[in-house]
C-alpha positions as CSV (number, residue, x, y, z in Angstrom):
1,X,-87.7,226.5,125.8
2,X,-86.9,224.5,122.6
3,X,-89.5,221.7,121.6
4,X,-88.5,218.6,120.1
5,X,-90.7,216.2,118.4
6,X,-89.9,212.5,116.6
7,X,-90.6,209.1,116.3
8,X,-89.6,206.3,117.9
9,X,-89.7,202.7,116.5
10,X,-89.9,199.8,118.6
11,X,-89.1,196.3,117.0
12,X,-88.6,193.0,118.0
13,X,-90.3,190.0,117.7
14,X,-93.9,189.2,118.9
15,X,-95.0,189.3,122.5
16,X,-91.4,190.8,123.4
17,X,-93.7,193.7,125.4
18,X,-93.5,196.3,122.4
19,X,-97.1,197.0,123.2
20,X,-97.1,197.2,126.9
21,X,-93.9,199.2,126.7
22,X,-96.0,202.1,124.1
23,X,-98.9,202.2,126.9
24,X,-96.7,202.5,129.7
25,X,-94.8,205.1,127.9
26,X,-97.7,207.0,126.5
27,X,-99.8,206.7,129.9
28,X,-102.8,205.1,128.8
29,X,-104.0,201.9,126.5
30,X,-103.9,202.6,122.6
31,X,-102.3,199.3,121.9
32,X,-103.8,195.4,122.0
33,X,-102.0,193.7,124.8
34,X,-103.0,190.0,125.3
35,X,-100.7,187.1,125.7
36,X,-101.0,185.7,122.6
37,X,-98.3,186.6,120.1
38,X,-98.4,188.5,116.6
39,X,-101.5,190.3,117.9
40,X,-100.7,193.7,116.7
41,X,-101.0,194.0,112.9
42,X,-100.2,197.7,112.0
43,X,-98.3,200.6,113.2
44,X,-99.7,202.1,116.2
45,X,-98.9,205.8,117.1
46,X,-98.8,206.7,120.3
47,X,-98.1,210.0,121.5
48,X,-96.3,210.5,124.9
49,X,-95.0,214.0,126.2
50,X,-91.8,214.2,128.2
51,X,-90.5,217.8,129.4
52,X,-90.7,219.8,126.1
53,X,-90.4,216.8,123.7
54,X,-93.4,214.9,122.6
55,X,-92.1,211.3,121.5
56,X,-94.0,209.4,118.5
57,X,-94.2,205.8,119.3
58,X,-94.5,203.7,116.5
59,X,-95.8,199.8,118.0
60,X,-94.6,197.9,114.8
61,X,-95.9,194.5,114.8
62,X,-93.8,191.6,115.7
63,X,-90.9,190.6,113.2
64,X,-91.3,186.8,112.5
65,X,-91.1,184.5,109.8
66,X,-94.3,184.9,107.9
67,X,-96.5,182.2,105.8
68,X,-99.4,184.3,104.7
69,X,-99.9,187.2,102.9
70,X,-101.2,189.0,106.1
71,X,-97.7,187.8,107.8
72,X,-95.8,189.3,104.7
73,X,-97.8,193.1,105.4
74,X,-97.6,193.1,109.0
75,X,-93.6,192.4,108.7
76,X,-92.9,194.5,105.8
77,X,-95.3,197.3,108.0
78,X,-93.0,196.8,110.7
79,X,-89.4,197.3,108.6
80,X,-91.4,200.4,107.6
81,X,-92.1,202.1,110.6
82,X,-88.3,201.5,111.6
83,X,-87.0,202.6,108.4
84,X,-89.5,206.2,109.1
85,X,-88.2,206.5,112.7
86,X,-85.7,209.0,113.9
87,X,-84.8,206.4,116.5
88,X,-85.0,202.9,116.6
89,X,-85.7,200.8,120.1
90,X,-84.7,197.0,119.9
91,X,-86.8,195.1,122.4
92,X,-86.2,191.9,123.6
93,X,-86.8,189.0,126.4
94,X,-84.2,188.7,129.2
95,X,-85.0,185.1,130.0
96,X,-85.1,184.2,126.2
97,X,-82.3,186.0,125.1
98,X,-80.1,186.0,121.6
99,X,-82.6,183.6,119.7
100,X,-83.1,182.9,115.8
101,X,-85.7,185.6,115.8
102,X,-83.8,188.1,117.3
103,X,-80.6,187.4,115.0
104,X,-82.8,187.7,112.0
105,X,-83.6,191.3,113.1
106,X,-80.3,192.4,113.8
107,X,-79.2,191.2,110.4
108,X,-82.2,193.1,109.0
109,X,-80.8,195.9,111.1
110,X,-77.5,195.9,109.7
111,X,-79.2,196.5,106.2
112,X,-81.8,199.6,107.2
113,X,-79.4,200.7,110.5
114,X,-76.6,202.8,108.6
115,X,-76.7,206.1,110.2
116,X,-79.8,205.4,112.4
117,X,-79.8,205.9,116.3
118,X,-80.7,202.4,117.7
119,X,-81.3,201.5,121.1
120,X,-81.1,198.5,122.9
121,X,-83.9,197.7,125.6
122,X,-83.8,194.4,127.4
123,X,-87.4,193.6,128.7
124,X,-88.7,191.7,131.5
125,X,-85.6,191.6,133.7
126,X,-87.1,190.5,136.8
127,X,-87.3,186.7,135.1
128,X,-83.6,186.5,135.2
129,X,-80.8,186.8,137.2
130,X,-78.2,189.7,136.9
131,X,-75.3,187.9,136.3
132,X,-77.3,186.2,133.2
133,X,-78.6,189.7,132.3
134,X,-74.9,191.4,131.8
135,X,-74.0,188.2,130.3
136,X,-76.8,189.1,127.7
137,X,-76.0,192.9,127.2
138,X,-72.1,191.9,126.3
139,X,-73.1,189.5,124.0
140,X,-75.7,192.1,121.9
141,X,-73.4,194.8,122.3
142,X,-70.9,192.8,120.4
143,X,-73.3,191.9,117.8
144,X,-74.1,195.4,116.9
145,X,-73.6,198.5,117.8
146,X,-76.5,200.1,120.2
147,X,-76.0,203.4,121.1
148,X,-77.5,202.8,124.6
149,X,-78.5,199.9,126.1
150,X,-81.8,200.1,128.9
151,X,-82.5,197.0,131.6
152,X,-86.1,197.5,131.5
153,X,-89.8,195.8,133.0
154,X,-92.5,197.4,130.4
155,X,-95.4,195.3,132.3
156,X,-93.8,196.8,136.0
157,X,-92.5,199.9,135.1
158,X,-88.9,199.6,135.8
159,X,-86.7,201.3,133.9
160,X,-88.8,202.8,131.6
161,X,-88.7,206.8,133.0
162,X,-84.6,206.6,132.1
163,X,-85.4,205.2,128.5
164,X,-88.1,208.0,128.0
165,X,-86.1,210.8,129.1
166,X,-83.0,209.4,127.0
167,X,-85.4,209.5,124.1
168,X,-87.0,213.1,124.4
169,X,-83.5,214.6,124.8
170,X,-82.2,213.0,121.5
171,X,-86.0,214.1,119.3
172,X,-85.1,216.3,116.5
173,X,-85.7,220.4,117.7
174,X,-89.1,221.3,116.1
175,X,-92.8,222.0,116.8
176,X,-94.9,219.4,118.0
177,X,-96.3,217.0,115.9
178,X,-100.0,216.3,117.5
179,X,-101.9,218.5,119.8
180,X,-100.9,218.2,123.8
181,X,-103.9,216.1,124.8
182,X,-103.5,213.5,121.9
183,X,-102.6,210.2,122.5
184,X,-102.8,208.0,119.6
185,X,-102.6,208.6,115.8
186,X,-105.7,206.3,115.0
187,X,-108.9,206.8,114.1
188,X,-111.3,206.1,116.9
189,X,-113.1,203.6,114.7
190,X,-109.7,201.5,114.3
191,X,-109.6,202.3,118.4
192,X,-112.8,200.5,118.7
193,X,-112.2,198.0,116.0
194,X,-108.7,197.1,118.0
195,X,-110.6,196.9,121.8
196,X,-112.8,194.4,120.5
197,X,-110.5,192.0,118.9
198,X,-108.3,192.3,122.1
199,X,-111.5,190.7,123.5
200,X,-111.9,187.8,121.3
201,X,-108.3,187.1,121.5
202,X,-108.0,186.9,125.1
203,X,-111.4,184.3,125.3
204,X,-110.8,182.2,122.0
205,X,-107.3,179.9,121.9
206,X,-106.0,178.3,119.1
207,X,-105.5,179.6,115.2
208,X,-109.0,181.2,115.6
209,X,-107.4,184.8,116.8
210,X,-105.4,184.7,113.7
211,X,-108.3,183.9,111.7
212,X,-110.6,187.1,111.9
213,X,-111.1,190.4,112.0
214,X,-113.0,193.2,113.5
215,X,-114.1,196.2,111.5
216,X,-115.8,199.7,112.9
217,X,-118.9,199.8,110.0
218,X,-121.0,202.6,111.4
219,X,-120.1,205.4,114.3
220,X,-123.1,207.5,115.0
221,X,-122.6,210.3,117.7
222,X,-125.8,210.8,119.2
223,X,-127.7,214.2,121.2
224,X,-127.1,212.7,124.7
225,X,-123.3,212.8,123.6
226,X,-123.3,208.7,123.6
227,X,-122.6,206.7,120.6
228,X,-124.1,203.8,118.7
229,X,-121.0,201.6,117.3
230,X,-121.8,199.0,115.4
231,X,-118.9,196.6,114.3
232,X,-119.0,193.2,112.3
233,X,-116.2,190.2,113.2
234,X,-115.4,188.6,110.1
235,X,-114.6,184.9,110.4
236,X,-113.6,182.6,108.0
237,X,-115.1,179.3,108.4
238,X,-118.9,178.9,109.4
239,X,-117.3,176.7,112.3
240,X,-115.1,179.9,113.7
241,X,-118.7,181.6,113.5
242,X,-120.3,179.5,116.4
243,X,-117.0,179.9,118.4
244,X,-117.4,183.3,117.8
245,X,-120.7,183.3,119.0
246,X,-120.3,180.7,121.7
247,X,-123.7,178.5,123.4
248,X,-126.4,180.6,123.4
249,X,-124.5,183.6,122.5
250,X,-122.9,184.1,125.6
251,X,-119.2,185.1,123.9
252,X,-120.3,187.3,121.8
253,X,-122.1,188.9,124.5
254,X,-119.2,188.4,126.7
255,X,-116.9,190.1,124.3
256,X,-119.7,192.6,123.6
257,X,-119.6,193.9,127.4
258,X,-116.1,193.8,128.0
259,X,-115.5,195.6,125.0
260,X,-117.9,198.5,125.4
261,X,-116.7,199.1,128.7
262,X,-113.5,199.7,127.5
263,X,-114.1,201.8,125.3
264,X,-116.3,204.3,127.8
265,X,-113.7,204.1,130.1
266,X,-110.9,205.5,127.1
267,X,-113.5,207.9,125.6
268,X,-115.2,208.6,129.2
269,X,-119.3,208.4,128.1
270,X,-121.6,205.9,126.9
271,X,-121.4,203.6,124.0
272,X,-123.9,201.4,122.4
273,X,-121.9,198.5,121.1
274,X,-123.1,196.3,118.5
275,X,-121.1,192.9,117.4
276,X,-122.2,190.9,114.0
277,X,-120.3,187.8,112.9
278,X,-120.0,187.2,109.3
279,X,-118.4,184.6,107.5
280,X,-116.1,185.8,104.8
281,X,-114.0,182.7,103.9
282,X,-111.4,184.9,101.8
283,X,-111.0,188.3,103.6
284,X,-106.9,187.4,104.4
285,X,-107.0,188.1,100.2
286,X,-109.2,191.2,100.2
287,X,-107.4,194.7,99.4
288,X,-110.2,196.7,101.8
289,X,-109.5,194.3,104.8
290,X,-106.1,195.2,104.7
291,X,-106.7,198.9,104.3
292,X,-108.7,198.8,107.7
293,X,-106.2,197.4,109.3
294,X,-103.9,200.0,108.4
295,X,-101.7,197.7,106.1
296,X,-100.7,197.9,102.6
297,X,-102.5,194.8,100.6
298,X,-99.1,194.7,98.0
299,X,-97.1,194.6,100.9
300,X,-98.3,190.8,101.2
301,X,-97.5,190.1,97.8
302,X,-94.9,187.0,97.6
């Protein structure tokens, strides 16, 4: 039997379902799903296996018009991972359809897309009706030229077995590129680090999401095969800090359990998670911030 190994980029813009789509696909959680958009900020790798191909899914973060410097890394990461891929996956909303956004990328596409394999995938079908949803797959066909085009649910499922097998059958022949029981390409620390900001996105509304960050400072594997974890959330504003930490510390602690439990249930033993708020007022400018995230600093250079 030949094995075939590649990656596979999905774009689009935030909260299309790029995210839910790379769990579903890879069969577990190794990417931050919450409702708010913009929430994943590098390239996550997740490994999925599919007969004898094992498929490389790069989660690029969303493709929007950014302000900040951290807006200018996470878009430039995300024209990266596509540019690396050996295929390219356009996702985007049924119900929302050809928007600014989504023009933006396919112009961006047109640059980066000579001689590149790139699929169409239209998300979240079951919000519109199927005469809109050919309506919408004429129109994008005529705007570009997409190899395939899938109708698919990433949050239910549907659709997304075809796109898979399509995918492993067109992964350049080769060896393998990670071991058969790997899922993600990310340290366990960024793991972690990732877990817990899902947690503080999905309790705190506003700008304040956007505002911090969560770093893995210490990892230490103990004899009982648990592990202490201690993490610190850096915030910007001494304000953000009390949200942070909430009346009597009950988000923090909140966010603390939640958090931890994940993270036994994805490593399968105990952890011992410990949260610490800082203030940091300029961390969106600091170069080590960025390299914990898995972003390049001069990436958010104007």
């Amino acid at each position: 039997m030949t094995q075939r190994a590649g990656f596979v980029a999905l774009i689009g813009e935030p909260n299309a379902g790029k995210s839910t789509l790379t769990n579903h696909m890879v069969g577990a959680k190794v990417s931050i799903v919450t409702h708010k958009v913009q929430t994943t900020r590098a390239r996550i790798r997740g490994v999925a296996l599919e007969g004898d191909s094992q498929i490389v899914f790069v989660d690029t973060p969303g493709l929007f018009q950014p302000r900040r410097r951290l807006d200018r890394a996470m878009v430039a990461a995300a024209w990266g991972g596509a540019a690396d891929a050996d295929i390219i996956v356009l996702l985007i909303e049924a119900h929302r359809g050809v928007t600014d956004g989504v023009k933006r990328i396919l112009d961006g596409l047109e640059e980066i897309g000579r001689g590149r394999q790139i699929a169409l995938a239209i998300n979240k079908i079951d919000r519109v009706q199927a005469e809109d949803l050919l309506a919408l797959t004429k129109d994008m066909n005529e705007r570009f030229n997409f190899i395939e085009t899938f109708m698919i649910s990433a949050e239910k499922g549907h659709g997304v077995d075809d796109l898979r097998k399509w995918l492993a059958e067109r992964m350049p022949e080769g060896p393998w590129l990670y071991p058969e029981d790997q899922i993600a390409d990310l340290p366990l620390r960024m793991i972690a680090a990732e877990m817990t900001r899902e947690k503080l996105t999905l309790r705190l509304h506003q700008e304040l999401p956007y505002q911090l960050t969560v770093e893995t400072e210490s990892w230490e594997e103990r004899k009982d095969g648990s592990a202490r974890v201690e993490q610190i959330i850096y915030v910007m504003r001494d304000g953000h800090k009390g949200i942070v930490l909430g009346k009597k510390g009950e988000t923090i602690k909140a966010v603390s359990q939640s958090a931890r439990a994940e993270l036994e249930e994805f490593l399968g033993r105990k952890i011992h998670l410990f949260l610490q708020v800082k203030v940091r007022p300029n961390w969106l400018e600091e170069k080590e911030r960025y390299s914990e995230m898995g972003l390049d600093f001069r990436d958010g250079n104007t």
